[in-house]
C-alpha positions in Angstrom: 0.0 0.0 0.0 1.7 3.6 -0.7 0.0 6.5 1.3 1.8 9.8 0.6 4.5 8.5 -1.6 4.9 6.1 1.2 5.0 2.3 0.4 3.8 0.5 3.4 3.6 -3.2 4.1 0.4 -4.5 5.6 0.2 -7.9 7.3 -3.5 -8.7 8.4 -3.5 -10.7 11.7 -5.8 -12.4 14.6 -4.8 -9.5 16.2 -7.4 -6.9 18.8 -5.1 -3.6 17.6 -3.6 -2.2 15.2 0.6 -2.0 15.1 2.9 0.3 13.9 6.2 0.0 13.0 9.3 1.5 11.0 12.6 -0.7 10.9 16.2 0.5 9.7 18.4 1.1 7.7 16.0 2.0 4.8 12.9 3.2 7.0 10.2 0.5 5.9 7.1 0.6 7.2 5.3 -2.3 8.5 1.6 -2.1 9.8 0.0 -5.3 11.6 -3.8 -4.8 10.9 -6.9 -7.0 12.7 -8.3 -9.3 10.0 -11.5 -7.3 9.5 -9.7 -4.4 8.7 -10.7 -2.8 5.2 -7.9 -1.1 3.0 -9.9 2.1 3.8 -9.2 1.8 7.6 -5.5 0.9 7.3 -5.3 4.2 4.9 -6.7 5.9 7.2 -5.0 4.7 10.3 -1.5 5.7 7.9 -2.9 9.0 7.5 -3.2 9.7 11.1 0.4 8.7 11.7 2.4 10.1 8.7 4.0 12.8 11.1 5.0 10.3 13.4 5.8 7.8 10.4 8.3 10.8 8.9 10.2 11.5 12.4 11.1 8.1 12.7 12.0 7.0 9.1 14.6 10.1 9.6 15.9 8.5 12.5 16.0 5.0 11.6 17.9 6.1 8.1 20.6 7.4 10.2 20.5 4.2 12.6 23.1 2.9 10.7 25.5 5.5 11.0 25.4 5.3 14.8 26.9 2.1 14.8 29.2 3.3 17.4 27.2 3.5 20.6 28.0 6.7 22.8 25.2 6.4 25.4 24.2 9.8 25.3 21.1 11.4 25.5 19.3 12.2 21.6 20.3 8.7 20.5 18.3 6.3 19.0 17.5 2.7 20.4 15.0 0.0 20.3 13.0 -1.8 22.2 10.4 -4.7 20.9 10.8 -3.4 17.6 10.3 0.3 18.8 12.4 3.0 18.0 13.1 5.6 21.4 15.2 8.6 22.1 17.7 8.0 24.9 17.9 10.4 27.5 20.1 10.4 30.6 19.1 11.3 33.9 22.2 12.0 35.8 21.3 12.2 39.8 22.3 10.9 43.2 18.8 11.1 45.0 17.2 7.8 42.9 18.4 4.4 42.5 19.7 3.2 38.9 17.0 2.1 36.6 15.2 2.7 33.0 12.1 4.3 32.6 10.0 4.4 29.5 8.3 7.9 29.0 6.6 8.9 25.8 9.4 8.1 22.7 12.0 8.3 25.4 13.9 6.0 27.3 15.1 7.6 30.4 17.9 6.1 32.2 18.5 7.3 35.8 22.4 6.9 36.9 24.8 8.5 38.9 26.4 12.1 38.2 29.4 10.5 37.5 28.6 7.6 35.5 30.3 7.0 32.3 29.2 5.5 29.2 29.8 2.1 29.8 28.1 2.3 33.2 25.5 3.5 31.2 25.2 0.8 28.9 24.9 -1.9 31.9 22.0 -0.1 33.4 20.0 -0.1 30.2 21.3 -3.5 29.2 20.4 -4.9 32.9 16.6 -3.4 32.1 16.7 -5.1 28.7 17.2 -8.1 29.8 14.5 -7.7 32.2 12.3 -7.0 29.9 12.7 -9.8 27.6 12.9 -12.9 30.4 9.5 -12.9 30.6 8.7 -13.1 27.3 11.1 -15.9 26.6 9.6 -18.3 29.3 6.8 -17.6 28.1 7.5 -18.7 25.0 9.2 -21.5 26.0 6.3 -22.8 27.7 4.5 -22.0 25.1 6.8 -24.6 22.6 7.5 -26.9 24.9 4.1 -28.5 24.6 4.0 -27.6 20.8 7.3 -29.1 20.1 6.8 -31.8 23.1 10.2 -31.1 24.1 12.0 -29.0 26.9 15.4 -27.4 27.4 17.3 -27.7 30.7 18.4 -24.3 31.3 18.5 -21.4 28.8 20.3 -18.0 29.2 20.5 -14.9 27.8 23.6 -13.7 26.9 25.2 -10.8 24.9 26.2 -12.5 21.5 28.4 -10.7 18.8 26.9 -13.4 15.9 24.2 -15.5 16.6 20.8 -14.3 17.8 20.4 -17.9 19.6 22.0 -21.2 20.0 21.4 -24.8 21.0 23.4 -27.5 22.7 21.8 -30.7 22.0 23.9 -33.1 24.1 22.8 -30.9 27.3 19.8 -29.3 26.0 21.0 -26.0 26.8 19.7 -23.0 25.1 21.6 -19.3 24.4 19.5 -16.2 23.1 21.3 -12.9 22.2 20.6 -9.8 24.5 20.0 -7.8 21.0 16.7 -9.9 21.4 15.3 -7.3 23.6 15.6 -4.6 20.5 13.4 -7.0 17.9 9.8 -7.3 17.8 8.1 -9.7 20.1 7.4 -12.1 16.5 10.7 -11.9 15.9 11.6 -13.1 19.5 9.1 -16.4 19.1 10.8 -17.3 16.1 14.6 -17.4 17.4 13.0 -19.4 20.3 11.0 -22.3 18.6 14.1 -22.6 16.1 16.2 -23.5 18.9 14.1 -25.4 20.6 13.4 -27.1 17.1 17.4 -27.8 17.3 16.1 -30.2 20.2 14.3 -32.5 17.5 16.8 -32.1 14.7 20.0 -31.3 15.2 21.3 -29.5 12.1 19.3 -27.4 9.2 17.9 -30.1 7.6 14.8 -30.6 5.3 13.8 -32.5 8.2 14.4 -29.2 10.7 13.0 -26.8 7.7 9.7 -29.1 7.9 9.3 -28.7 11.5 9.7 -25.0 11.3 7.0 -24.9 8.3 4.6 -26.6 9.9 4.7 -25.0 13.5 5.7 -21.3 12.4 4.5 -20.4 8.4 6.7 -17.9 7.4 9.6 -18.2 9.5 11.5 -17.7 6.2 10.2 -14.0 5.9 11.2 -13.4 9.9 14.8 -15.3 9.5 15.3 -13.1 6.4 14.4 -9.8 8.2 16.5 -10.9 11.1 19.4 -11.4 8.9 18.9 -8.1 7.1 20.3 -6.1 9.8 23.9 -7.0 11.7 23.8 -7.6 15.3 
């Protein structure tokens, strides 16, 4: 769908709401519509969010230049997909933590803290964040799959987005996990635990996938899109 010179792809879903979202490094636009949404009503919804949609196409085409992280505030990060403006809170009177307020993500830290200090408070809060959703989508797969790790971490990876250990059943997922949306997050969890049935990436493995999680190709390829 284009909207103001805008091409936009929609994905209709079981879904209650409507989801917006704009990835890097080129700025596309990806909107998650409710089944029973008409063309009209997507348009529409587009039209109401085209400011919004230009502010953070400009930001996520300059994502990609900020590959050197500075931890200041005005930079951009994600979260679940979302692109946010950092902003740090130096003070002494509140303990350390992330906030999320509006577009921003406000991290509260010492009036000395330097940017690597920085970096662990917000990476401590991402990983937070994204436990939950993991067991819950382990618990989730392991009846799906009928199979069940024995521990699983997450970890801050520099190539891989998951991994599997077979022998011990362990599972790895990548920190960066926390920045992806939450579909994105399913899919690096039921391909490992699919590493449980089938070892390598078989046909064998590539049927599992297609017949628990249709288009896991389209999510693997966007994954692989952007470096980690």
């Amino acid at each position: 769908m284009n909207v103001n010179g805008i091409d936009i792809q929609v994905e209709r879903k079981p879904i209650k709401n409507i989801h917006l979202a704009v990835y890097p490094p080129d700025g596309r636009v990806h909107i998650s519509a409710p089944e029973g949404y008409s063309d009209a009503q997507v348009r529409s919804y587009a039209m109401r969010k085209m400011a919004w949609i230009m502010e953070k196409q400009e930001v996520a085409t300059s994502f990609e230049r900020q590959s050197e992280r500075e931890y200041v505030s005005g930079e951009a990060h994600y979260y679940f997909g979302a692109l946010y403006r950092l902003k740090v809170v130096r003070t002494n009177t509140a303990l350390q933590h992330v906030e999320r307020n509006g577009d921003y993500l406000e991290v509260f830290v010492r009036e000395n803290a330097k940017p690597e200090h920085i970096q662990n408070v917000l990476f401590e809060w991402y990983r937070a964040e994204l436990k939950p959703h993991i067991e819950n989508f382990i618990e989730k797969w392991r009846h799906n799959l009928g199979v069940s790790p024995e521990s699983w971490e997450i970890r801050l990876m520099t190539s891989k987005w998951g991994s599997c250990t077979p022998k011990t059943k362990r599972l790895l997922f990548n920190l960066e996990l926390a920045k992806k949306d939450l579909l994105c997050i399913e899919y690096i969890v039921v391909h490992e635990m699919a590493h449980l049935i089938e070892r390598t990436h078989s046909d064998k493995f590539k049927l599992i996938l297609d017949r628990n999680f249709p288009k896991w190709e389209n999510i693997q390829k966007q994954l692989n899109e952007y470096h980690i």
